[in-house]
VOBA-1610 file (N, C-alpha, C; in pm, whole numbers, padded with zeros to 5 digits, always signed):
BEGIN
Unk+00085-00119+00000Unk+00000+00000+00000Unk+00088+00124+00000Unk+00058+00204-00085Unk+00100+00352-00083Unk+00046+00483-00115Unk+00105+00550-00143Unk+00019+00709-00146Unk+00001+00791-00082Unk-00077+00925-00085Unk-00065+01054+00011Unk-00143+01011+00133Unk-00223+00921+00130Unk-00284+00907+00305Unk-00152+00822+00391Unk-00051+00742+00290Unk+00053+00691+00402Unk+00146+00802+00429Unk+00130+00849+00322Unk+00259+01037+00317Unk+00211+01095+00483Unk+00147+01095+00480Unk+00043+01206+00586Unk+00073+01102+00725Unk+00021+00994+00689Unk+00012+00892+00827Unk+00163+00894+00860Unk+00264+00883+00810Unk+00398+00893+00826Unk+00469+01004+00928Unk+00414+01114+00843Unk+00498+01287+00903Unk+00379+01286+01054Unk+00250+01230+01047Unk+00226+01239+01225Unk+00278+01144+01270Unk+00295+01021+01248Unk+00349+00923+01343Unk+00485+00985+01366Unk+00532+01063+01323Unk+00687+01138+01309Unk+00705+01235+01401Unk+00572+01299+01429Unk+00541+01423+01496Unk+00540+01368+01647Unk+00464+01298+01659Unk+00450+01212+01785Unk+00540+01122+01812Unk+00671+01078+01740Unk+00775+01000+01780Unk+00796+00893+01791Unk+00660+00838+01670Unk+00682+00690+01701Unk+00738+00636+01537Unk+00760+00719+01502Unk+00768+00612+01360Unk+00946+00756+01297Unk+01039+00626+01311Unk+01183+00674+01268Unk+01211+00668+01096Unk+01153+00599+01074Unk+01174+00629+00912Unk+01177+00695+00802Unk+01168+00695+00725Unk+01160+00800+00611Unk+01023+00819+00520Unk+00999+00949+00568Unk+00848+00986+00492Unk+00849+00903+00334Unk+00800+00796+00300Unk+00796+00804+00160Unk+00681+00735+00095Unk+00556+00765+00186Unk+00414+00672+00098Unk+00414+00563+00098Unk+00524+00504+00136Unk+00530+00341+00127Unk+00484+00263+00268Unk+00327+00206+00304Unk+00340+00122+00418Unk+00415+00008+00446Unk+00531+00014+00501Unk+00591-00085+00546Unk+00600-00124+00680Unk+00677-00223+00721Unk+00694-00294+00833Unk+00756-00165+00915Unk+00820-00087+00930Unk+00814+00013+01011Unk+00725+00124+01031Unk+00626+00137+00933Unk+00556+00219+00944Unk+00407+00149+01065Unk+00404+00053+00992Unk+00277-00054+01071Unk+00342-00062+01198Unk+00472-00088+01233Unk+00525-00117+01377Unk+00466+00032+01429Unk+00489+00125+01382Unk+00438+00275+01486Unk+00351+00289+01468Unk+00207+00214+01375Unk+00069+00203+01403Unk+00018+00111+01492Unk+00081+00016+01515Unk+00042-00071+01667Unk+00096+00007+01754Unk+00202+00069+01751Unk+00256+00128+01888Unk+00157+00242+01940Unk+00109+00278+01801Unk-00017+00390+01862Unk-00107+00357+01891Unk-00177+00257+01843Unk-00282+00194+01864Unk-00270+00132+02049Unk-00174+00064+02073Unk-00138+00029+02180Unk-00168+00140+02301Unk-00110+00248+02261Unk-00048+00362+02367Unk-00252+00443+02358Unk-00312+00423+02253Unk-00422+00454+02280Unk-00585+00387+02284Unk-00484+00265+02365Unk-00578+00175+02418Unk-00686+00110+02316Unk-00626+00107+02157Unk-00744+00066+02029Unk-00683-00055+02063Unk-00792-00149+01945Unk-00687-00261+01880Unk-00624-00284+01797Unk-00525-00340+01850Unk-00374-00356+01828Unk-00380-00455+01671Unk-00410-00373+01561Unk-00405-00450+01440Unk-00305-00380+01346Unk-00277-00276+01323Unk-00125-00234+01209Unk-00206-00157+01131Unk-00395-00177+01117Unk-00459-00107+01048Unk-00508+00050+01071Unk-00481+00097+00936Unk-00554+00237+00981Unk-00697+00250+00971Unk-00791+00288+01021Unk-00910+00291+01035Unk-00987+00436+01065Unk-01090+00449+01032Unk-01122+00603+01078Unk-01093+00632+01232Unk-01145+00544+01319Unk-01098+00575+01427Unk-00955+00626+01496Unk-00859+00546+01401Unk-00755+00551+01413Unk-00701+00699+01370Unk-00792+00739+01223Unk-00711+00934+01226Unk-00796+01027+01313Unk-00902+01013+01363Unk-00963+01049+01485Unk-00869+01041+01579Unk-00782+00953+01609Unk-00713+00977+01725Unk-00602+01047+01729Unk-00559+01022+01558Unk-00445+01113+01564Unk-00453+01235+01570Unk-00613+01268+01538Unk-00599+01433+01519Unk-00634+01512+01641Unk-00652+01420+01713Unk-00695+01434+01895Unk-00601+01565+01978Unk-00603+01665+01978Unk-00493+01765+02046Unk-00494+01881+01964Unk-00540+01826+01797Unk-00452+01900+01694Unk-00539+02044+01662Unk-00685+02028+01686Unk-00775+02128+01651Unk-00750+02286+01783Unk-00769+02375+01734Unk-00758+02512+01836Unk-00890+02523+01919Unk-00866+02581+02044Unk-00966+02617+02135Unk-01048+02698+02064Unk-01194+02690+02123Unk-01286+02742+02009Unk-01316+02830+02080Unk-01353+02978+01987Unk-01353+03118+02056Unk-01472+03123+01997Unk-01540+03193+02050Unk-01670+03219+01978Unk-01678+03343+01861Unk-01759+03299+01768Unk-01754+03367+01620Unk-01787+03507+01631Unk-01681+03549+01564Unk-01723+03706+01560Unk-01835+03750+01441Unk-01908+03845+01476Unk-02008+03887+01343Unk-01967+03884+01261Unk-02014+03868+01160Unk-01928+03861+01004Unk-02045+03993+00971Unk-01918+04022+00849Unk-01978+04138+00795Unk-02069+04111+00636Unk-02156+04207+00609Unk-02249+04175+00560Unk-02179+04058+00385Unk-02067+04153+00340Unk-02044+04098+00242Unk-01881+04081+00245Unk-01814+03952+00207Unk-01683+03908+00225Unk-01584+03882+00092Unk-01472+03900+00100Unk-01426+03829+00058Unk-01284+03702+00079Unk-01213+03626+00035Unk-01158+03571+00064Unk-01016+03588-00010Unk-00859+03610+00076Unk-00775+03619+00087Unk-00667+03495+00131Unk-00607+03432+00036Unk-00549+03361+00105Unk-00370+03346+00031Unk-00298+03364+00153Unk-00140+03367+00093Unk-00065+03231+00160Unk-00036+03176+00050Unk+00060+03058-00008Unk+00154+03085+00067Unk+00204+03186+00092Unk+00353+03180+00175Unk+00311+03203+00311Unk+00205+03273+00361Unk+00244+03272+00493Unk+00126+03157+00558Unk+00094+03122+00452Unk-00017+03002+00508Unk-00127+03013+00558Unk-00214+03123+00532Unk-00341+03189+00620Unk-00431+03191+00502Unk-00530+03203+00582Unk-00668+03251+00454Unk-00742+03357+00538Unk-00751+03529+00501Unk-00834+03569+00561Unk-00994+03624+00521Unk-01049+03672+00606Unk-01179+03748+00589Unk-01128+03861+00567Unk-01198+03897+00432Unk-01178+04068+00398Unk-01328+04123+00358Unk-01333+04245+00436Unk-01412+04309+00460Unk-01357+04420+00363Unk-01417+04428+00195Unk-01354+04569+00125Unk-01210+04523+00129Unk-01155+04648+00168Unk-00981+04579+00158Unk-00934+04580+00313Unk-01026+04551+00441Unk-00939+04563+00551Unk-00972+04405+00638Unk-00866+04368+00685Unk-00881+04224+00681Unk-00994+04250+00817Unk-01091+04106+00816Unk-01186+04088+00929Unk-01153+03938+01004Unk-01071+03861+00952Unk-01039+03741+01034Unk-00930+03656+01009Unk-00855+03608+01065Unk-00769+03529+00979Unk-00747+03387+01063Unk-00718+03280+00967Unk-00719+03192+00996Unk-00570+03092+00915Unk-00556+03009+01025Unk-00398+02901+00959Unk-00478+02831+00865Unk-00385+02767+00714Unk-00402+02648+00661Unk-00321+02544+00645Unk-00360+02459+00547Unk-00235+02428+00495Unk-00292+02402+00337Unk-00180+02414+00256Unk-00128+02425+00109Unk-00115+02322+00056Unk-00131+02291-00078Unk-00060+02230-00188Unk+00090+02160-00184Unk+00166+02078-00167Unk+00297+02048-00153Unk+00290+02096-00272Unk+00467+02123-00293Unk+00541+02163-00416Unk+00481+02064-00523Unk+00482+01951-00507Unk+00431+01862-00661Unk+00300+01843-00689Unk+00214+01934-00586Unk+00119+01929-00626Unk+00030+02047-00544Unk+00104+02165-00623Unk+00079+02326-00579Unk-00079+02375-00572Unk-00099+02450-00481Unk-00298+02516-00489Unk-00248+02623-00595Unk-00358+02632-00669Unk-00392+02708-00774Unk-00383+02873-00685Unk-00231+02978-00783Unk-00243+03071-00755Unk-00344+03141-00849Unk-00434+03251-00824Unk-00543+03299-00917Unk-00634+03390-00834Unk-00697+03405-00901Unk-00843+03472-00871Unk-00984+03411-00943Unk-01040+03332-00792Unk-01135+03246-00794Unk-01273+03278-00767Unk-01338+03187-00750Unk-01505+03209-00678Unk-01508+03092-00632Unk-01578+03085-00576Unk-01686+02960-00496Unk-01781+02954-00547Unk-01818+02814-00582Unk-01876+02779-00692Unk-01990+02647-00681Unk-01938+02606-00540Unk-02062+02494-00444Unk-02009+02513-00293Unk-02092+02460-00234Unk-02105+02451-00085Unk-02193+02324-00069Unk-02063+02258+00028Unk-02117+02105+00125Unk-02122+02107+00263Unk-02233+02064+00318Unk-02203+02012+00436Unk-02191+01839+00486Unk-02081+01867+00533Unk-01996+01748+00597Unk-01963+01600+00478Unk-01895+01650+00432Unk-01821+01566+00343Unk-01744+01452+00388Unk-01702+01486+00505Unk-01623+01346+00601Unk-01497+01324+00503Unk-01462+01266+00620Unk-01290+01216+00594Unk-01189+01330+00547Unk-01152+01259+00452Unk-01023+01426+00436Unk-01042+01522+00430Unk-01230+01576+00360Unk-01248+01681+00313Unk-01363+01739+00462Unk-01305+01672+00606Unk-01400+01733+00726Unk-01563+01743+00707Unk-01519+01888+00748Unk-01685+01949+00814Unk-01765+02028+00714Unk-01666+02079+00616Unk-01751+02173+00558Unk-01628+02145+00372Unk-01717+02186+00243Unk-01650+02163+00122Unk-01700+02311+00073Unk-01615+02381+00007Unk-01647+02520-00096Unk-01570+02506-00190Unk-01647+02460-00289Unk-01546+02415-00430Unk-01547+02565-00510Unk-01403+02574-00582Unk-01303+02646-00681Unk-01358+02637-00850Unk-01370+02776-00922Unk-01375+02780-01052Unk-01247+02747-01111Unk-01173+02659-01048Unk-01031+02649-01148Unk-01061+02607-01233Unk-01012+02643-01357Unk-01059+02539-01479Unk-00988+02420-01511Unk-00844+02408-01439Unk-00794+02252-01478Unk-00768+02166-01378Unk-00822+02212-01289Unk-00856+02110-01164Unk-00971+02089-01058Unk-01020+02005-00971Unk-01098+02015-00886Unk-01037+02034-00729Unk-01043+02164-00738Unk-00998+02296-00635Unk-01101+02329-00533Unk-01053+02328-00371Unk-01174+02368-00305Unk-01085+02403-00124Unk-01184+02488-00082Unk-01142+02488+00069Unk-01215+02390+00166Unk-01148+02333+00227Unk-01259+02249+00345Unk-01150+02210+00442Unk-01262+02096+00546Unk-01175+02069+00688Unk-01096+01967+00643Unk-01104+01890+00745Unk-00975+01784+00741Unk-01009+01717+00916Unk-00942+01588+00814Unk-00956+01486+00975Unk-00779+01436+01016Unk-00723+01571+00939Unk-00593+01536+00949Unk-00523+01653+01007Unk-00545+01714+01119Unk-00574+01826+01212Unk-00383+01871+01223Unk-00319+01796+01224Unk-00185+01819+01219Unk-00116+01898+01062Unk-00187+01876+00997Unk-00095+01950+00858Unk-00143+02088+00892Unk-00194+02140+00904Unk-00225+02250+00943Unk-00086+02341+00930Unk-00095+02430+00892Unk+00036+02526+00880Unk+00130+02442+00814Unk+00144+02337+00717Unk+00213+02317+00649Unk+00188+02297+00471Unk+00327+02254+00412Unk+00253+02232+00280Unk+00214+02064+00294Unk+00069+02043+00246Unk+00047+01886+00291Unk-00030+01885+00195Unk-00128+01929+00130Unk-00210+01859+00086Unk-00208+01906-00129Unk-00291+01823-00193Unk-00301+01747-00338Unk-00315+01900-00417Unk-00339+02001-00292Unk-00324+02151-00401Unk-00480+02196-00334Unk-00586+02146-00256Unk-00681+02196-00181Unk-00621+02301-00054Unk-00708+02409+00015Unk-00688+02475+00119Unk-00732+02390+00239Unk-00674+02326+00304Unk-00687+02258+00454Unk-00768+02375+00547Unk-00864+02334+00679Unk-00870+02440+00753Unk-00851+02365+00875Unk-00890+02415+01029Unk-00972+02317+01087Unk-01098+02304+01066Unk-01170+02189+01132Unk-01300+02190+01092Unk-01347+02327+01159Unk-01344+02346+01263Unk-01450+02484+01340Unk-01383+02583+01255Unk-01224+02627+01189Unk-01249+02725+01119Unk-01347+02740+00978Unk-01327+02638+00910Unk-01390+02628+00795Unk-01523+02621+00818Unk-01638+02574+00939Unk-01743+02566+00971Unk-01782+02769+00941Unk-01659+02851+01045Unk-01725+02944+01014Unk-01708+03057+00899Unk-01607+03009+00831Unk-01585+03082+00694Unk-01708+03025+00629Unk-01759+02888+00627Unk-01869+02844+00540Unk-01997+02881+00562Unk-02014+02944+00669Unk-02108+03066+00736Unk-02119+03190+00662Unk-01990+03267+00646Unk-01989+03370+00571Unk-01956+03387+00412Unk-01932+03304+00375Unk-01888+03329+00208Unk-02026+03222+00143Unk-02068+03289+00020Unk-02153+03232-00077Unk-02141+03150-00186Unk-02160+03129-00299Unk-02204+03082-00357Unk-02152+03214-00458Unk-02037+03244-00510Unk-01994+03371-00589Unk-01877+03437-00525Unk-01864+03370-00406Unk-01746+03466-00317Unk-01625+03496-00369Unk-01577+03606-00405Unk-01427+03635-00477Unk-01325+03490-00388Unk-01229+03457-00435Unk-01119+03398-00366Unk-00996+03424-00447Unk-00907+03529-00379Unk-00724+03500-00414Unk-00664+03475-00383Unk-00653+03336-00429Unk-00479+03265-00389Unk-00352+03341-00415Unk-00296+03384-00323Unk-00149+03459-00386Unk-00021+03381-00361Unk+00074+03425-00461Unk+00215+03409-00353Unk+00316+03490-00441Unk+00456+03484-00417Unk+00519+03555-00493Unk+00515+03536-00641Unk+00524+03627-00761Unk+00530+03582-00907Unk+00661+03470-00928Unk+00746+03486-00859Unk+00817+03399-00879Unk+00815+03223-00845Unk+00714+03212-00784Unk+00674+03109-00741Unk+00562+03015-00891Unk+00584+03088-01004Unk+00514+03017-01089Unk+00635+03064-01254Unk+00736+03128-01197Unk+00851+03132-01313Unk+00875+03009-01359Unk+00863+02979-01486Unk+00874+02883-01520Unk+00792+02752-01563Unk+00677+02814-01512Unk+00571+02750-01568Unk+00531+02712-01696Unk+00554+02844-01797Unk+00509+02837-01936Unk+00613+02839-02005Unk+00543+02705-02083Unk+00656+02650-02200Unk+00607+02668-02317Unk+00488+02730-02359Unk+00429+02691-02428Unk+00350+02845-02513Unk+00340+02870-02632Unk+00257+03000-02683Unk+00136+02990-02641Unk+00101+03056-02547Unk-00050+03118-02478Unk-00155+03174-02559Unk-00273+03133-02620Unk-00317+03211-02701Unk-00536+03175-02669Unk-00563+03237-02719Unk-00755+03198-02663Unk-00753+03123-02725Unk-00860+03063-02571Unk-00916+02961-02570Unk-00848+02809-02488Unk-00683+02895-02436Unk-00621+02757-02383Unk-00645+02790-02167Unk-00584+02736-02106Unk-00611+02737-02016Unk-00515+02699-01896Unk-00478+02707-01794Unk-00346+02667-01690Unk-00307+02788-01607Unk-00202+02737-01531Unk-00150+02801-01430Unk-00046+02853-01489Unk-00001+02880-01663Unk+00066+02950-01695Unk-00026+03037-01773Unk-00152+03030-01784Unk-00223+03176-01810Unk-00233+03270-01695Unk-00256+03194-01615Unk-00239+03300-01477Unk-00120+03387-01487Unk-00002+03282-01478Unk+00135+03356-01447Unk+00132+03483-01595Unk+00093+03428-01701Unk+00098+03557-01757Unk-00006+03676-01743Unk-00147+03617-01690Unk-00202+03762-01667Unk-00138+03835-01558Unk-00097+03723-01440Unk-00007+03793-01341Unk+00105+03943-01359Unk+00139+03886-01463Unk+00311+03936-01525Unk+00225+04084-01619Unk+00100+04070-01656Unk+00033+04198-01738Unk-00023+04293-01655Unk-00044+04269-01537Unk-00136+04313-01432Unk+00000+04382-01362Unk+00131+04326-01344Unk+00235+04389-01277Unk+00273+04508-01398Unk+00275+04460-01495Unk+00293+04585-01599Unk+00229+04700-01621Unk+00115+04695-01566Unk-00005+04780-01617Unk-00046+04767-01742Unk-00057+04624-01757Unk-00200+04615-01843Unk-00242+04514-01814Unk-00373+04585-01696Unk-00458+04481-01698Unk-00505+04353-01709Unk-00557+04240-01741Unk-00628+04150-01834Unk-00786+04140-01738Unk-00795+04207-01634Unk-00919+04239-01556Unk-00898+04112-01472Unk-00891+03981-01510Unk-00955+03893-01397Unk-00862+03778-01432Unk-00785+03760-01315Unk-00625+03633-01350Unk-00727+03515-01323Unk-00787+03450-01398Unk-00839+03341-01405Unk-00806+03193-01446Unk-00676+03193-01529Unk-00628+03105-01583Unk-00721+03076-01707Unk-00835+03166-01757Unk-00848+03123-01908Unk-00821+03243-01987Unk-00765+03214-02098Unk-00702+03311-02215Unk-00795+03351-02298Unk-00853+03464-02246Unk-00969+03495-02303Unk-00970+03610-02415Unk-01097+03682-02416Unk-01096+03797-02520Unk-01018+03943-02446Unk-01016+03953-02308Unk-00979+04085-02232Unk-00802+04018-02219Unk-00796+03885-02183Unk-00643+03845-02199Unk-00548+03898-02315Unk-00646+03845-02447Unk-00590+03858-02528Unk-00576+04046-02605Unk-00669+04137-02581Unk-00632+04268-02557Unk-00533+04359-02486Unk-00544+04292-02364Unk-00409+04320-02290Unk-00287+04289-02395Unk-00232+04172-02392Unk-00146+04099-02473Unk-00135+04206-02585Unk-00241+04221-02718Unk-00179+04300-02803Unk-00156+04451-02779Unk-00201+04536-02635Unk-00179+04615-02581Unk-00049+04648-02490Unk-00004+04544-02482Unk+00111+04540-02420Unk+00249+04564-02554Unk+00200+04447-02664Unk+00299+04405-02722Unk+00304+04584-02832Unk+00223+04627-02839Unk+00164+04717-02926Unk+00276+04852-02879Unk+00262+04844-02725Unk+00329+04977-02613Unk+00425+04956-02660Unk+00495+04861-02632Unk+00662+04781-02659Unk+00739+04777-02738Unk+00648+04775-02851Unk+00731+04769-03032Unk+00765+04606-03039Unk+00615+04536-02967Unk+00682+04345-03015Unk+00547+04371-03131Unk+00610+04247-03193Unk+00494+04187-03330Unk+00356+04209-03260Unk+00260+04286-03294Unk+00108+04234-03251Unk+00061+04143-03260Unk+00084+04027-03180Unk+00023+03916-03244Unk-00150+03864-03162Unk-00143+03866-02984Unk-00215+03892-02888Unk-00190+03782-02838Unk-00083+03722-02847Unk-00050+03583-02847Unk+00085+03600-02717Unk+00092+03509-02644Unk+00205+03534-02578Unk+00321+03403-02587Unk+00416+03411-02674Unk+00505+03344-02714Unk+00608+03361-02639Unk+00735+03319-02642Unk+00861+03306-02574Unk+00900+03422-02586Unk+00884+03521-02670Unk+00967+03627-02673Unk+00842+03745-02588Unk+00727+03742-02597Unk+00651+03829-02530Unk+00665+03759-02344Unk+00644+03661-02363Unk+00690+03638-02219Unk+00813+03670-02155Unk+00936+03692-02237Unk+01050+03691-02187Unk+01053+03843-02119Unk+01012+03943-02215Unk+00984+04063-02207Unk+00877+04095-02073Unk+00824+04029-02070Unk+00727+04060-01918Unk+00761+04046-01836Unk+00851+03922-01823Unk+00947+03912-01693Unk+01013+03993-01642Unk+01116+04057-01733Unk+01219+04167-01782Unk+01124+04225-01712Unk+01003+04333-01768Unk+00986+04416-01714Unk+00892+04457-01585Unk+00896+04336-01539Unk+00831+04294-01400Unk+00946+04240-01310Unk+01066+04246-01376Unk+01183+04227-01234Unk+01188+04081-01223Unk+01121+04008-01280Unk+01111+03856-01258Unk+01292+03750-01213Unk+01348+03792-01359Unk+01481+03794-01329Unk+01578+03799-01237Unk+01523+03958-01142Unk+01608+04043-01100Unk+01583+03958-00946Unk+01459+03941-00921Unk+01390+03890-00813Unk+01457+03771-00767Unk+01488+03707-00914Unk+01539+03541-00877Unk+01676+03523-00847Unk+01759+03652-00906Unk+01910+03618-00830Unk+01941+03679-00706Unk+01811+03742-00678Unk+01817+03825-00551Unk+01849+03693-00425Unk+01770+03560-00464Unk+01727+03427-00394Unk+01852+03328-00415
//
């Protein structure tokens, strides 16, 4: 057996000190030895198996004391930064709440962009907790919710979804709708390198983003970093290339991309690191 639920079962048995090995998805004979040992130490039975009960117990400690909810304001939106690991309540532009997550691991990054919410669940169980608010990404199935895995929390852990606890996400899923803005941010440099490829309408990815990103640092616009290459994308683009003295094409090729970087510091940023 392998995969991201042994990934996960691994780094807590790690946290708690029972399991010496090396994080790598693989259930083996050392990994099962520090699932009886837990099982043992918390009085289950002693079988090597993981069971729901069994991440119930692990997540036993892991959730925050519950404060009681502050009013939410009439209309919200949602803020959330990749680097420092939070998602907040924004009220207009002044923050109204903030809360820890956890992120996307590197190989399998949360969609930086500008989103909506696009469904609302209650209690989805198991990985996806207490509460589900699914993402307009267009090339993936993107969403915020809880977790019965209460320890990743503030780290990068999860398939590219926003982790919460359950009681936080209970009360963000209180205040946001069915349309709610959502921006994932992080630095532009955190998606250098993404696009390999001539960008043009009608295609779609996390390297349309990075280039509306890179037009939006320029001042021009594309109105809404969505990751699809649309008709306002593609205006920008020949508005840009037009300012510049590149070919009009509205197309963003290797050489219009190279140029955006350039003049968004992209470069300058990366030998700074």
């Amino acid at each position: 057996m392998q995969g991201e639920d042994v990934w996960e079962l691994q780094n807590r048995l790690k946290q708690l000190g029972l399991f010496k090995g090396t994080c790598d998805g693989i259930y083996g004979k050392k990994t099962a030895a520090a699932v009886r040992s837990f099982q043992k130490a918390r009085k289950q039975p002693v079988t090597g198996k993981v069971v729901e009960a069994t991440w119930e117990a692990l997540g036993e400690g892991c959730e925050p004391v519950s404060t009681p909810p502050a009013e939410p304001p009439e209309y919200v939106s949602i803020l959330i930064d990749l680097e420092k690991l939070t998602l907040t309540i924004m009220e207009g532009n002044h923050p109204f709440k903030q809360f820890p997550v956890a992120i996307g691991k590197p190989s399998t990054p949360s969609p930086i962009g500008e989103w909506k919410i696009t469904s609302k669940e209650y209690d989805k169980g198991g990985a996806f907790g207490a509460r589900w608010m699914g993402l307009n990404v267009p090339w993936g199935d993107y969403g915020i919710h809880g977790t019965n895995r209460p320890w990743s929390i503030g780290s990068t852990a999860s398939a590219g979804c926003i982790r919460m606890f359950n009681e936080d996400v209970v009360q963000v899923f209180e205040w946001a709708t069915v349309g709610t803005r959502v921006k994932i941010k992080a630095p532009l440099t955190w998606l250098a390198g993404s696009c390999n490829r001539t960008l043009k309408d009608g295609v779609c990815g996390p390297d349309v983003v990075y280039a509306q990103l890179l037009l939006k640092e320029t001042g021009f616009n594309p109105y809404y970093c969505d990751g699809w290459y649309g008709a306002l994308t593609e205006l920008a683009v020949q508005t840009y290339q037009l300012h510049t003295g590149l070919t009009v094409t509205g197309k963003v090729d290797e050489e219009t991309r190279h140029h955006l970087e350039e003049k968004a510091g992209i470069f300058e940023t990366q030998n700074q690191h």
